[in-house]
N, C-alpha and C positions, 0 to 999 in steps of 0.2 A: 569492427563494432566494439563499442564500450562498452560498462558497467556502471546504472547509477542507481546506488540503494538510496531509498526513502521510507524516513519513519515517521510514520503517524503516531500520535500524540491523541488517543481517546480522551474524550470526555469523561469522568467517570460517574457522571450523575446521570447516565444517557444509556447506561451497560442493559437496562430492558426493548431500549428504541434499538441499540443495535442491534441485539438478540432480534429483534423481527425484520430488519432491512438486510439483515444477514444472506438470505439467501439471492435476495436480488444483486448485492455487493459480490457476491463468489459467483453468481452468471458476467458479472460486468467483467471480472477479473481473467475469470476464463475465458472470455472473448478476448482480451489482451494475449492473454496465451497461446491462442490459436493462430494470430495474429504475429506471431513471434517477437514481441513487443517485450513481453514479463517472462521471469527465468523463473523466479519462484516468489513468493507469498506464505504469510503465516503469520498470529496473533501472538503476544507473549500471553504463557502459559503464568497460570497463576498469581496474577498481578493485577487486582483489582484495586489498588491505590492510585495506583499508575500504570493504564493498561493501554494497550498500543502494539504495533505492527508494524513488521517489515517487512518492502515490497523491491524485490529485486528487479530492477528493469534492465534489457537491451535496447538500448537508445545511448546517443551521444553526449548530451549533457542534461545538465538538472533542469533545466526549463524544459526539453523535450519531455520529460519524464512528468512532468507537470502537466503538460498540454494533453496529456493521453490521460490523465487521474483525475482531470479537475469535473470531468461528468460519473467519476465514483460514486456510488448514492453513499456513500457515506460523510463524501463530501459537501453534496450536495443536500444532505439531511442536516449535516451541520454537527454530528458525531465527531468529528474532526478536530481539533482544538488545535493542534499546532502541527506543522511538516516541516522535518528536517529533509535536507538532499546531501547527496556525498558521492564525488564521481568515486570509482572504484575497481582495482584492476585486482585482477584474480593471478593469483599466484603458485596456489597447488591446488588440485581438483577438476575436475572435469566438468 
């Protein structure tokens, strides 16, 4: 199995809508995780000009990683403004 991070790209005129779809978005995600789908997830800290996330997948490439994201309510709220992919091999760490 591979590695593909993807970054999301917030809106930042949107930072109250997401504060409320928030909790829906971290049950969506955690279903990925249960799923063994997503390694990990998290928000940049302090960046409200530019604020955005990255989401660690186990999936083979960047469209898989897509096809499991694209019913994100974040996505699908439309908080989302741009997503990067980037396969990704892990080289120290567990």
């Amino acid at each position: 199995m591979s590695n593909v991070v993807v970054i999301y790209h917030y809106d930042p005129t949107r930072e109250a809508d997401r504060a409320t779809i928030r909790p829906e978005h971290l049950a969506y995600l955690g279903n990925l995780e249960k799923s063994g789908k997503l390694q990990a997830a998290g928000a940049w800290m302090n960046e409200t000009e530019k604020p955005g996330a990255l989401i660690l997948m186990n999936v083979e490439t960047p469209e898989e990683a897509l096809t499991y994201l694209k019913h994100d309510p974040n996505q699908v709220h439309g908080i989302v403004q741009e997503i990067e992919t980037h396969q990704w091999g892990q080289a120290i760490g567990s």
